[in-house]
C-alpha positions as a Markdown table, in Angstrom:
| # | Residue | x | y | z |
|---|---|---|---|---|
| 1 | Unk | 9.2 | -56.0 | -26.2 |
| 2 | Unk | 10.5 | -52.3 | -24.4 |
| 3 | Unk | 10.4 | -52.5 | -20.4 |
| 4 | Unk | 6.9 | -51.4 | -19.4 |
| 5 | Unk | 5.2 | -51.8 | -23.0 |
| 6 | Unk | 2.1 | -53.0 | -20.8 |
| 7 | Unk | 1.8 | -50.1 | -19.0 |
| 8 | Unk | 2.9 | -48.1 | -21.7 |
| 9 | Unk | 0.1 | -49.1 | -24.5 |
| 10 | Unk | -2.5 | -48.4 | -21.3 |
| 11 | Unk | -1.7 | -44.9 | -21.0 |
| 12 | Unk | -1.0 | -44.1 | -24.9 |
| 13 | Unk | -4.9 | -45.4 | -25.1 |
| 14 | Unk | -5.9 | -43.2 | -22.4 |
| 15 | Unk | -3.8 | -39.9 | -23.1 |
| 16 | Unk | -4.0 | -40.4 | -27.0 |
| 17 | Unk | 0.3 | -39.7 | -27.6 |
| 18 | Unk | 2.9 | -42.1 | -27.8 |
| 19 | Unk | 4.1 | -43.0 | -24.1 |
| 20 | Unk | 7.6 | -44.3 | -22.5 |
| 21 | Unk | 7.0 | -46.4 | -19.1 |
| 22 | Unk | 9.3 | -44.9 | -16.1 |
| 23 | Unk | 9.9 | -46.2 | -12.9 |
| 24 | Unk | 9.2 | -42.9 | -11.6 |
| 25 | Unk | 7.9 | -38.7 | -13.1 |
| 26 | Unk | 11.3 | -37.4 | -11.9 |
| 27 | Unk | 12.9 | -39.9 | -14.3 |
| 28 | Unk | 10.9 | -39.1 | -17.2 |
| 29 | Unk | 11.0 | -35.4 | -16.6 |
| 30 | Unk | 15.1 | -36.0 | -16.7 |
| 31 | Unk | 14.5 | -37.9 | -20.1 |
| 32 | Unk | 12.6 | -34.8 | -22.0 |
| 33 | Unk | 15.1 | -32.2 | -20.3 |
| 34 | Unk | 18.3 | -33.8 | -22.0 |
| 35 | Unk | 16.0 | -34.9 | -25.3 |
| 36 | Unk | 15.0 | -31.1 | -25.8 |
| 37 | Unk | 17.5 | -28.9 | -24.0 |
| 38 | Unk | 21.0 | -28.4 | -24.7 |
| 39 | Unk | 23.3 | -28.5 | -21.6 |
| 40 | Unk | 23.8 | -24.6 | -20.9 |
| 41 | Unk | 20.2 | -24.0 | -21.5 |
| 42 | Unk | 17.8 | -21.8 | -19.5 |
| 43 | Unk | 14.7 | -23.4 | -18.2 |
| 44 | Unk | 11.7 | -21.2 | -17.5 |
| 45 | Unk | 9.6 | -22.8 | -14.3 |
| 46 | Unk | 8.0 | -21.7 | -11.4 |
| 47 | Unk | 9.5 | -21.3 | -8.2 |
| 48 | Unk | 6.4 | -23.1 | -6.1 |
| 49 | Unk | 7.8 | -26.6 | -7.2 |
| 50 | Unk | 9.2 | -29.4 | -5.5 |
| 51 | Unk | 13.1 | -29.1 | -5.0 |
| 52 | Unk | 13.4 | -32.9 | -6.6 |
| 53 | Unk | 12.7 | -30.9 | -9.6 |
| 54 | Unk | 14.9 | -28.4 | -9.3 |
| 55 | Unk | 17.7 | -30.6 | -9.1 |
| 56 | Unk | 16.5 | -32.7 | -11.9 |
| 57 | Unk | 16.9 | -29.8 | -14.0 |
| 58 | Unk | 20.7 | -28.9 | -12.6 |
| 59 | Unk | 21.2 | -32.8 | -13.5 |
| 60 | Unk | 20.4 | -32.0 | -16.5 |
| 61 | Unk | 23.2 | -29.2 | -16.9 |
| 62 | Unk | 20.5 | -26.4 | -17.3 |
| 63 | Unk | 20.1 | -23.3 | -15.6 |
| 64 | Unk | 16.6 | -22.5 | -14.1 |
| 65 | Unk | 15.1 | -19.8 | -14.3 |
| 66 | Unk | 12.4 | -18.6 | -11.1 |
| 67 | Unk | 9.1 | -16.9 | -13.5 |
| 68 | Unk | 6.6 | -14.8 | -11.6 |
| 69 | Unk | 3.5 | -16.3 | -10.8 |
| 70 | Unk | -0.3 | -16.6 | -9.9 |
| 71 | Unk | -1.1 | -15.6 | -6.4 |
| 72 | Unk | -4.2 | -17.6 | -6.5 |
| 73 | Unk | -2.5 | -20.7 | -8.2 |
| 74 | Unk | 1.4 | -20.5 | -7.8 |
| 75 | Unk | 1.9 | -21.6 | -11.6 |
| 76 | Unk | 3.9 | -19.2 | -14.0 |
| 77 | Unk | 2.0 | -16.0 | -14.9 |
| 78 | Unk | 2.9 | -15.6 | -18.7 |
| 79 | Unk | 1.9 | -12.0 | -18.6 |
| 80 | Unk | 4.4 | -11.0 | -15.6 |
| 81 | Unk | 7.4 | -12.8 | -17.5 |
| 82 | Unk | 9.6 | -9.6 | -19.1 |
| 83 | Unk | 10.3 | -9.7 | -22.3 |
| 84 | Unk | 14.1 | -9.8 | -21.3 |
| 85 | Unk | 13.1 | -12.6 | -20.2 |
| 86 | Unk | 11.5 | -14.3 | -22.8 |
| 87 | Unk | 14.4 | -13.3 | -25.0 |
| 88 | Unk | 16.6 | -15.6 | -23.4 |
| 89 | Unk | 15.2 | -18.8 | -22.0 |
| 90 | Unk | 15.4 | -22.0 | -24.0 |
| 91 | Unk | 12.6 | -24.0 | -23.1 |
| 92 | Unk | 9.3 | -24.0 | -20.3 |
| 93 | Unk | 8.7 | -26.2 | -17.6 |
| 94 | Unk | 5.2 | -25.9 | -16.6 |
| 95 | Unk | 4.0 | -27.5 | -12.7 |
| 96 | Unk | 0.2 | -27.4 | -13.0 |
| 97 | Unk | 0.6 | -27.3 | -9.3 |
| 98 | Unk | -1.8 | -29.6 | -7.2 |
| 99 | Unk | -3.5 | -30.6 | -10.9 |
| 100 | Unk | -4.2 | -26.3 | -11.1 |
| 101 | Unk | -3.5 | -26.3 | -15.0 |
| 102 | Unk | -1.1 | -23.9 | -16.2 |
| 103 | Unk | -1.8 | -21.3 | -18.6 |
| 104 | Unk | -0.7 | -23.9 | -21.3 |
| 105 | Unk | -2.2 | -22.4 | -24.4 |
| 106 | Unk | -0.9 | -19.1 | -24.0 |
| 107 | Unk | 2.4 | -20.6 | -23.0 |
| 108 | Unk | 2.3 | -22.5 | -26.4 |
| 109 | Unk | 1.6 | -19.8 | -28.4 |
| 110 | Unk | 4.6 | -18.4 | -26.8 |
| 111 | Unk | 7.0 | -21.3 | -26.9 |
| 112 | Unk | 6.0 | -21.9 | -30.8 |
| 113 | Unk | 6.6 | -17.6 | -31.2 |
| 114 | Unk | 10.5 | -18.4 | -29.8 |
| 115 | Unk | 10.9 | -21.7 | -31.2 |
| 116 | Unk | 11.4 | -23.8 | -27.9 |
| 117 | Unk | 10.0 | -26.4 | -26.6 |
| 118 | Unk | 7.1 | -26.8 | -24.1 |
| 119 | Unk | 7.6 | -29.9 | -21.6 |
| 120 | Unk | 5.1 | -30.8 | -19.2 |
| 121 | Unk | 5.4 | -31.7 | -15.2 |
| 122 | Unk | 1.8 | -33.4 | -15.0 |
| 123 | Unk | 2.5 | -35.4 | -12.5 |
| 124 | Unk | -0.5 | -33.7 | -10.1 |
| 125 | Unk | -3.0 | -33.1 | -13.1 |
| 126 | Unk | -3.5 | -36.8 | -14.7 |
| 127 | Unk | -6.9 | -36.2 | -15.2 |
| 128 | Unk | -7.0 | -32.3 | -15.8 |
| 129 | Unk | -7.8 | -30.8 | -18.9 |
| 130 | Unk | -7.9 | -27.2 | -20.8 |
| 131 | Unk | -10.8 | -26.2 | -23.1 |
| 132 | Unk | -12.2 | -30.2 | -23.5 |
| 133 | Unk | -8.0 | -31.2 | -23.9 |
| 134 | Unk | -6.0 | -33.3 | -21.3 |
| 135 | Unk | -3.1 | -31.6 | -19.7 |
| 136 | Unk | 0.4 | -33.4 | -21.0 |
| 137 | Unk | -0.8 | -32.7 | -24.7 |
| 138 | Unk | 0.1 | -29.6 | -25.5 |
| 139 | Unk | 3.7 | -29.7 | -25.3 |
| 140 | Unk | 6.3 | -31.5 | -27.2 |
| 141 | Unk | 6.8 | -33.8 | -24.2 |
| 142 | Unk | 4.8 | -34.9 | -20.2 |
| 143 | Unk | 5.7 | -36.1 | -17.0 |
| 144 | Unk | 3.1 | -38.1 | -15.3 |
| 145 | Unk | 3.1 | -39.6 | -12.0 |
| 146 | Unk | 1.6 | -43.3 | -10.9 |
| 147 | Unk | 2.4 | -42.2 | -7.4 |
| 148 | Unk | 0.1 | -39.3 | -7.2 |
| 149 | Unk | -3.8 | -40.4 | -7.9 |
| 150 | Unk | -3.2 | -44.1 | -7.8 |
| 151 | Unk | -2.0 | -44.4 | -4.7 |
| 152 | Unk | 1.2 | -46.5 | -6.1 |
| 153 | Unk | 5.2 | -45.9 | -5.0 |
| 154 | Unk | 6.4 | -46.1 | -8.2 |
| 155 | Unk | 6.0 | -45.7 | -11.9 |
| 156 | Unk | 5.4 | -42.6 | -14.1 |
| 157 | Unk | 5.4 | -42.2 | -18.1 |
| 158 | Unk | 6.9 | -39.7 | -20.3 |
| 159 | Unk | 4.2 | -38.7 | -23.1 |
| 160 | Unk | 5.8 | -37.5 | -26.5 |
| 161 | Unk | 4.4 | -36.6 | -30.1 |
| 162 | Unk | 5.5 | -39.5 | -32.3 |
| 163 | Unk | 6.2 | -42.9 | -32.3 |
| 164 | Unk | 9.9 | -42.5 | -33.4 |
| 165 | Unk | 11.0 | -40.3 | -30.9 |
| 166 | Unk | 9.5 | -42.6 | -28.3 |
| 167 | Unk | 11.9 | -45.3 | -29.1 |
| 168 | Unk | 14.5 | -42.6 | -28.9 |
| 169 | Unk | 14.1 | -42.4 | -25.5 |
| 170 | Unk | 12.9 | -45.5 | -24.0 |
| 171 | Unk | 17.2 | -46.6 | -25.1 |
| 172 | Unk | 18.1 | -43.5 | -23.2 |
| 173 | Unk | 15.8 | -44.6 | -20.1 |
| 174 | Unk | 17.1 | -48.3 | -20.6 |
| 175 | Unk | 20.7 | -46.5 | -20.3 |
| 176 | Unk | 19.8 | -44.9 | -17.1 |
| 177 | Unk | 18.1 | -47.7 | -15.0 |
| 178 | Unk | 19.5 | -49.5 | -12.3 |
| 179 | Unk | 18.7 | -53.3 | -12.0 |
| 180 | Unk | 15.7 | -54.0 | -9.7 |
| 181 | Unk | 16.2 | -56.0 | -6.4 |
| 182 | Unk | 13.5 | -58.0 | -5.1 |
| 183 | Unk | 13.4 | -56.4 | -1.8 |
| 184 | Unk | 12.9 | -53.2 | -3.4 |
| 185 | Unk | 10.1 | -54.6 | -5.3 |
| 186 | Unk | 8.3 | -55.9 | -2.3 |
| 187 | Unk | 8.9 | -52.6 | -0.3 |
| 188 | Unk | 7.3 | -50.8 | -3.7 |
| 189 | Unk | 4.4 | -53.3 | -3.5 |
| 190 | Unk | 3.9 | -53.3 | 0.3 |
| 191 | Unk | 4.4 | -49.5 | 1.5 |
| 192 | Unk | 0.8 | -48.4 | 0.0 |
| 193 | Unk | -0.5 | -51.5 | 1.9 |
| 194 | Unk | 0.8 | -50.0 | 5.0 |
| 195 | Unk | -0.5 | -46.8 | 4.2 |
| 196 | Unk | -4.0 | -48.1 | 4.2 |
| 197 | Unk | -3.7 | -50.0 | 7.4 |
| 198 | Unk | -2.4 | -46.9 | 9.0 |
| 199 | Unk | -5.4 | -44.7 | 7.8 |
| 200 | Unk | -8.1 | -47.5 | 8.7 |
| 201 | Unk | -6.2 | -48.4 | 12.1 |
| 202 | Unk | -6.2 | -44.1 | 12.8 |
| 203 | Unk | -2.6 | -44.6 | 13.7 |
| 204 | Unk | -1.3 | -41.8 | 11.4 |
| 205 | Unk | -0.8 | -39.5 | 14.4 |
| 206 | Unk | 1.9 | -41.7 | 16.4 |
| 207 | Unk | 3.5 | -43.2 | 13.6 |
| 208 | Unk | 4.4 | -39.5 | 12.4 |
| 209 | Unk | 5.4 | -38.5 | 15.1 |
| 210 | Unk | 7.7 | -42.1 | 16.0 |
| 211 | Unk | 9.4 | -41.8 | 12.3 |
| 212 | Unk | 10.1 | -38.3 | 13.4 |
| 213 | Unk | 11.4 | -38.9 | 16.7 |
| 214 | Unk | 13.4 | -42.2 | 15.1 |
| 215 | Unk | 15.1 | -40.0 | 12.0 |
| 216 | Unk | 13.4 | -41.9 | 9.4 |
| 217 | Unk | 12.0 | -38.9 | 7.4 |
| 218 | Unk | 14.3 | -37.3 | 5.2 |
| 219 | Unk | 13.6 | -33.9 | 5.6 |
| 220 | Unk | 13.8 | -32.1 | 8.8 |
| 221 | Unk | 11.5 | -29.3 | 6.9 |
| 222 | Unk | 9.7 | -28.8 | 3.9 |
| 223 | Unk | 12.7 | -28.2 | 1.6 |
| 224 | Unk | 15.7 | -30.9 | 1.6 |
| 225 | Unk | 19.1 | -29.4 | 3.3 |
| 226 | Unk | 20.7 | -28.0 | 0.4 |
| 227 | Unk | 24.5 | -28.8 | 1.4 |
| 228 | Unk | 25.5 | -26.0 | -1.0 |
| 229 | Unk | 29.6 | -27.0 | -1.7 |
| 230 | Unk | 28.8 | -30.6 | -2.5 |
| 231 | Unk | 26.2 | -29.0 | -5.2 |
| 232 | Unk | 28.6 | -26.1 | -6.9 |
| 233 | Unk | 31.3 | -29.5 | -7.1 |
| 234 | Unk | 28.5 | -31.4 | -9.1 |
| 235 | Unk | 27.9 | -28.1 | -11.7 |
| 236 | Unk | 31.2 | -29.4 | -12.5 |
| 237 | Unk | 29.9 | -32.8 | -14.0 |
| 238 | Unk | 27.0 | -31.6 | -15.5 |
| 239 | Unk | 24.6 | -33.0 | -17.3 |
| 240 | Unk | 25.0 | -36.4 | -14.9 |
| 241 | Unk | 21.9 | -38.2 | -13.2 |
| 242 | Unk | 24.3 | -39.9 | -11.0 |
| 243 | Unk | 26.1 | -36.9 | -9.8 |
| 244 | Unk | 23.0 | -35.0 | -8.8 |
| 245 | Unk | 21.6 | -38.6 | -7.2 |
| 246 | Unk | 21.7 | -37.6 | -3.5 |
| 247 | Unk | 19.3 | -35.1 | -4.3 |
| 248 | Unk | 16.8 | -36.5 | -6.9 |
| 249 | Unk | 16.3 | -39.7 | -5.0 |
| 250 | Unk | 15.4 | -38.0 | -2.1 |
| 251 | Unk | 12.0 | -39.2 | -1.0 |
| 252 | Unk | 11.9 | -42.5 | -3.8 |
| 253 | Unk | 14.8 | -44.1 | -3.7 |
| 254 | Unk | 13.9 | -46.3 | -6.6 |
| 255 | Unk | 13.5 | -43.8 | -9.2 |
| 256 | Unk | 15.0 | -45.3 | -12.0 |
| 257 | Unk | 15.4 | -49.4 | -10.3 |
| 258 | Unk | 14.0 | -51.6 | -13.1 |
| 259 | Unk | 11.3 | -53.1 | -11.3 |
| 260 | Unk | 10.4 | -57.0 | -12.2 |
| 261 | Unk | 7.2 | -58.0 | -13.9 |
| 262 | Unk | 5.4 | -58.1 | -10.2 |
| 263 | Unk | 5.9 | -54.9 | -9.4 |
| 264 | Unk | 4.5 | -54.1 | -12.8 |
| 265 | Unk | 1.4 | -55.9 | -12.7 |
| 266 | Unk | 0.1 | -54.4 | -9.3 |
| 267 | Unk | 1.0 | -51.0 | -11.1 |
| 268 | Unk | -1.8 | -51.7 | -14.1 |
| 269 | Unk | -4.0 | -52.9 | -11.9 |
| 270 | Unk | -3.9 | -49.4 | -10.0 |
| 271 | Unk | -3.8 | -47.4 | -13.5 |
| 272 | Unk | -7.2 | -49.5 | -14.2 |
| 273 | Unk | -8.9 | -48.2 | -11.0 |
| 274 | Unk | -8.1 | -44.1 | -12.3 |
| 275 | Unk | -11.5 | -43.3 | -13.5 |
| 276 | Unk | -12.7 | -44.3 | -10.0 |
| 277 | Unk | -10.3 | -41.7 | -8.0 |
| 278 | Unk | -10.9 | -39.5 | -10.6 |
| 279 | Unk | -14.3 | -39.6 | -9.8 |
| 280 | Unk | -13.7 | -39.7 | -6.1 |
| 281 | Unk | -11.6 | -36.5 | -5.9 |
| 282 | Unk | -13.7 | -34.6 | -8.2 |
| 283 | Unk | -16.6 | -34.7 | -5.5 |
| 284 | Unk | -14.2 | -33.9 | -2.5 |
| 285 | Unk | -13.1 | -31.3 | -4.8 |
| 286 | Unk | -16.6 | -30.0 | -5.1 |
| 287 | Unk | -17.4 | -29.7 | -1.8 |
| 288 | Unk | -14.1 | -28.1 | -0.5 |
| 289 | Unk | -14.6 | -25.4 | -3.7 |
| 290 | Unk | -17.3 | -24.3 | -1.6 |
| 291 | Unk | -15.7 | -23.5 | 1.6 |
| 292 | Unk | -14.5 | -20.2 | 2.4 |
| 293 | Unk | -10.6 | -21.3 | 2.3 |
| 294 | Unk | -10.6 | -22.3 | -1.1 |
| 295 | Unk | -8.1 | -20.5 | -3.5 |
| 296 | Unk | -10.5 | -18.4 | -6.7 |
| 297 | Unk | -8.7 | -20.4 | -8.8 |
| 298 | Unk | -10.1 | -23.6 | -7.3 |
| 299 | Unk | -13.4 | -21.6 | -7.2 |
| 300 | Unk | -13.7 | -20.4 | -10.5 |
| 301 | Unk | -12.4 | -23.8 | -11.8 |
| 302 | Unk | -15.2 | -25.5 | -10.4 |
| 303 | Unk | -17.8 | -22.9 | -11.6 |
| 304 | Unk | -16.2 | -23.4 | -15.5 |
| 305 | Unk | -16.1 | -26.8 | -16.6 |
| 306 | Unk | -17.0 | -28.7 | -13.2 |
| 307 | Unk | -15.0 | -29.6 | -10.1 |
| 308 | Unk | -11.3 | -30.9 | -11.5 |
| 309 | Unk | -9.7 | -34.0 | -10.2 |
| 310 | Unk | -7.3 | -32.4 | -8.2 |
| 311 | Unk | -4.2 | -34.2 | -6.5 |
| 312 | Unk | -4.6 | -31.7 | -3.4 |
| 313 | Unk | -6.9 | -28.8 | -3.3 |
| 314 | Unk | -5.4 | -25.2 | -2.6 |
| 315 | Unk | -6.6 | -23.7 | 0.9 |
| 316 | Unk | -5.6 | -20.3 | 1.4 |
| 317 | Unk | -5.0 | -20.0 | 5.4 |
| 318 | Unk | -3.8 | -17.9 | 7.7 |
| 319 | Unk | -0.8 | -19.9 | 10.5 |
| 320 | Unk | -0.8 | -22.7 | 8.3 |
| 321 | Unk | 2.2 | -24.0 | 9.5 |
| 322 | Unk | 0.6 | -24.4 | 12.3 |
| 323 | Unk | -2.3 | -25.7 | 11.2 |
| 324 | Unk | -0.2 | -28.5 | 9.4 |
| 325 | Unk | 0.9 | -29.6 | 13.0 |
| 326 | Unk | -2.1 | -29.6 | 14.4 |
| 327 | Unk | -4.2 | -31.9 | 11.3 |
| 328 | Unk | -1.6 | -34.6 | 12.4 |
| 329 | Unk | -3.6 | -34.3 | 15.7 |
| 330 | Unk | -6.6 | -35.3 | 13.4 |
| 331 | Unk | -4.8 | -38.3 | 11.3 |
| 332 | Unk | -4.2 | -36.3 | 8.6 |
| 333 | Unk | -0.5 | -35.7 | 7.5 |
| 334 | Unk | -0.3 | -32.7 | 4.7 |
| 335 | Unk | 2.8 | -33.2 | 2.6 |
| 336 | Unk | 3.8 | -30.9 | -0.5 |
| 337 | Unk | 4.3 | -28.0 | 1.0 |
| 338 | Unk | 7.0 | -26.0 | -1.2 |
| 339 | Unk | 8.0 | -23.5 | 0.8 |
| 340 | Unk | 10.1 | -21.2 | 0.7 |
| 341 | Unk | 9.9 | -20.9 | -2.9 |
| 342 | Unk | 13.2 | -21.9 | -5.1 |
| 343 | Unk | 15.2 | -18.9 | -5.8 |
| 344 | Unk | 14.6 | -18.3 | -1.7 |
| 345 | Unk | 15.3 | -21.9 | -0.9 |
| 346 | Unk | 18.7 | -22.3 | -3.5 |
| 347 | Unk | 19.7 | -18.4 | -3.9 |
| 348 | Unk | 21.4 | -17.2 | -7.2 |
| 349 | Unk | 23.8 | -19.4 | -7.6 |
| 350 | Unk | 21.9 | -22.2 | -7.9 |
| 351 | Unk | 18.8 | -20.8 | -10.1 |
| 352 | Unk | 17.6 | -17.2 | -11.7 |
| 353 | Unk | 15.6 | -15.3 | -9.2 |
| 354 | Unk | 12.4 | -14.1 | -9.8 |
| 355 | Unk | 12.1 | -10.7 | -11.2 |
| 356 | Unk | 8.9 | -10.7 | -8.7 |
| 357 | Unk | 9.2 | -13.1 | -5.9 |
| 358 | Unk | 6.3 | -11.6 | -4.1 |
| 359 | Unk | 3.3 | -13.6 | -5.0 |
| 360 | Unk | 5.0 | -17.0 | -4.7 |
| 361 | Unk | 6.3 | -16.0 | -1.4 |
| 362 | Unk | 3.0 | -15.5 | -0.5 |
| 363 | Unk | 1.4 | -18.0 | -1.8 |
| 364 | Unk | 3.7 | -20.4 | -0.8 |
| 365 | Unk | 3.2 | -19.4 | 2.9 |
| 366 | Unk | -0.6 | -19.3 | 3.1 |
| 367 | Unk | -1.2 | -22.6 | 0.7 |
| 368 | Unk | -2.4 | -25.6 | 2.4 |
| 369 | Unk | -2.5 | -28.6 | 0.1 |
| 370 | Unk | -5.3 | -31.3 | 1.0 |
| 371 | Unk | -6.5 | -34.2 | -0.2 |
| 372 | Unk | -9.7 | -34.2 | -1.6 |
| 373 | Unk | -10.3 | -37.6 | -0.8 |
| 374 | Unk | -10.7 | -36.6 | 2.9 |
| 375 | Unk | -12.5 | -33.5 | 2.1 |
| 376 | Unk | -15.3 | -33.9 | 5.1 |
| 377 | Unk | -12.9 | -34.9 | 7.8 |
| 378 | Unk | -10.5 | -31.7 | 6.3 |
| 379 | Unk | -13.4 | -29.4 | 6.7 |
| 380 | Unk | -14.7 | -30.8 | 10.1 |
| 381 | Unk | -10.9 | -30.4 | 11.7 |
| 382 | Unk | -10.5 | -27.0 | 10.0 |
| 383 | Unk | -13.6 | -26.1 | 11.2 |
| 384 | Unk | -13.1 | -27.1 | 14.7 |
| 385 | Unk | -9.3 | -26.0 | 14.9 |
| 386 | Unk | -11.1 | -21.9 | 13.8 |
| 387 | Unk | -8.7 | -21.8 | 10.7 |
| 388 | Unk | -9.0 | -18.3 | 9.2 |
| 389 | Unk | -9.3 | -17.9 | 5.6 |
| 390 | Unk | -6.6 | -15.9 | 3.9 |
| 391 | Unk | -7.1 | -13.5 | 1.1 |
| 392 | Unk | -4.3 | -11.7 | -0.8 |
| 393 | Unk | -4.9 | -7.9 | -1.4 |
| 394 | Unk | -4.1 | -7.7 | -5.5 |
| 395 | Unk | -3.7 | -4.5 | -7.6 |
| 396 | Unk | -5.7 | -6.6 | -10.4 |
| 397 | Unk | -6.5 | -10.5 | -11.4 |
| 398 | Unk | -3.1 | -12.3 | -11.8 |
| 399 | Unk | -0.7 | -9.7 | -10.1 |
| 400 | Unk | 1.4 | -10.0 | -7.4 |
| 401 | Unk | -0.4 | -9.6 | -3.9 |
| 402 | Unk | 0.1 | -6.5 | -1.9 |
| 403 | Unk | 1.2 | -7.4 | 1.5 |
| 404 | Unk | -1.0 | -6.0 | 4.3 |
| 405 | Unk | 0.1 | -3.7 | 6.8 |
């Protein structure tokens, strides 16, 4: 039977499309970039992303390209995209940022106009949907994440259309793994242990700050050092997973190891439990809509179809850099933060600018991303550290924010 059929036949039940079992989303995303894109290609994406994912897509030999955004959500704003622009990209890479879903049926409609494809990244929206229709079915291919709403370190699927090309590309995945090592396996089914006893022992605050002191977090900020002449040299080698490894490993260093049967069955067992922190994050989601931090979108969202099961929910503050110091004070550690946005954080060479950086730059340095399953103790530290709500000054709905004097 295919590595991961288990897993696999789980989420085909639950997502309703034929699904490939990966050790990890960046994996899979790599998978449906060299299935659908030619090396060479242009890439359409949003530069409030993860910079894993930006160098999956240069691992993939493709040029990405930095689409203006939402202020209120930081996904790609179809509307804002020139025409020029349209013209000449090859395929969309949507980010339904936090689980925020991205205008996916308008950018369908505009994917099918230009004959590319539309892939996916719903690694933060495993439970979001779009008019009564789950997010990672609209496009010809889906990302999703095991590590995000599961609580797991490992695992992700890639959702296509069709049995056939399914097969297709679990012998491209089995090309790309790495044999598993039981120590990794152990560390994959022990570190969200550790996590837990951490929380429940409120030891979160000098742990942080001893891995930080010790140099055992990989990122001295919120983007990864660049180290820009090692990258150009890659370009060179193009499309190559291994080349572009240092980077895409960052953070998981078992992205594609072919975990044993062990670290598989601890990974359905969490898949089983979804429904529950489904559940669970819709409430915290529900009560942080309400707060006067709360991006619209999150707002209107919530007033539509019903608080979504966000991964994190977007707060719109004021000094939230700041602010992400001092929730560590509180136990709370806020990770993906994706700032400064791409085309800021690579330059030209690397990706397309923007043809309107404005709203991601400001969204990207107002947004802070918190888990709704500590909603009350989020709201009581917020409250009592004064955070000020931040509110962008737009010309109309979805246009770029005009900065304040």
């Amino acid at each position: 039977m295919p590595y991961g059929s288990r897993l696999a036949a789980m989420m085909t039940r639950r997502l309703g499309r034929a699904c490939v079992y990966t050790p990890s989303a960046r994996l899979a995303l790599y998978l449906a970039l060299r299935r659908w894109c030619r090396p060479g290609g242009r890439v359409l994406m949003s530069p409030v992303n993860d910079d894993v994912i930006l160098f999956v897509v240069l691992a993939a030999g493709l040029r990405p390209v930095q689409a203006p955004v939402s202020v209120w959500d930081g996904n790609i704003d179809p509307a804002a995209v020139p025409e020029s622009t349209w013209r000449t990209i090859d395929a969309v890479l949507t980010t339904n940022l936090y689980g925020m879903p991205d205008r996916v049926v308008e950018l369908r409609r505009r994917c099918e106009q230009l004959g590319i494809p539309l892939i996916e990244d719903a690694a933060h929206a495993i439970g979001t949907h779009v008019d009564g229709q789950r997010i990672g079915t609209f496009g010809q291919a889906s990302a999703f994440s095991l590590s995000k709403h599961v609580a797991a370190t490992a695992g992700g699927f890639l959702a296509v259309e069709d049995a056939r090309t399914r097969r297709e590309l679990e012998l491209l995945r089995d090309d790309l793994l790495v044999p598993g090592r039981l120590r990794a396996d152990l560390a994959v089914t022990l570190r969200p242990l550790a996590r837990s006893s951490v929380r429940a022992l409120h030891l979160v605050r000098p742990v942080w700050r001893a891995m930080r002191r010790l140099g055992l977090l990989e990122r001295e900020a919120f983007r990864m050092a660049l180290h820009a002449p090692r990258l150009t040299g890659c370009a060179r080698q193009a499309p190559s997973l291994a080349a572009y490894e240092p980077w895409v490993r960052v953070d998981l260093h078992g992205f594609r190891d072919r975990h044993g049967a062990f670290v598989r069955g601890q990974l359905a067992l969490r898949l089983a439990r979804l429904d529950g922190d489904l559940t669970r994050r819709r409430a915290g989601v529900s009560l942080l809509s309400g707060t006067a931090w709360a991006s619209r979108a999150v707002r209107d969202s919530a007033a539509h179809d019903g608080p979504p099961p966000l991964f994190r929910v977007p707060l719109l503050v004021h000094e939230w850099d700041t602010l992400v110091e001092r929730l560590v004070r509180h136990g709370m550690v806020c990770g993906y933060v994706y700032d400064p946005p791409l085309d800021d954080y690579a330059g030209a060479e690397f990706v397309e600018p923007s043809p309107d950086p404005s709203a991601a730059r400001w969204f990207a340095s107002h947004v802070l991303p918190v888990d709704p399953l500590l909603a009350r103790r989020i709201t009581g530290a917020l409250t009592r550290e004064r955070a000020a709500a931040a509110l962008p000054v737009t010309r109309d709905r979805e246009h770029s924010p005009v900065p304040p004097p």
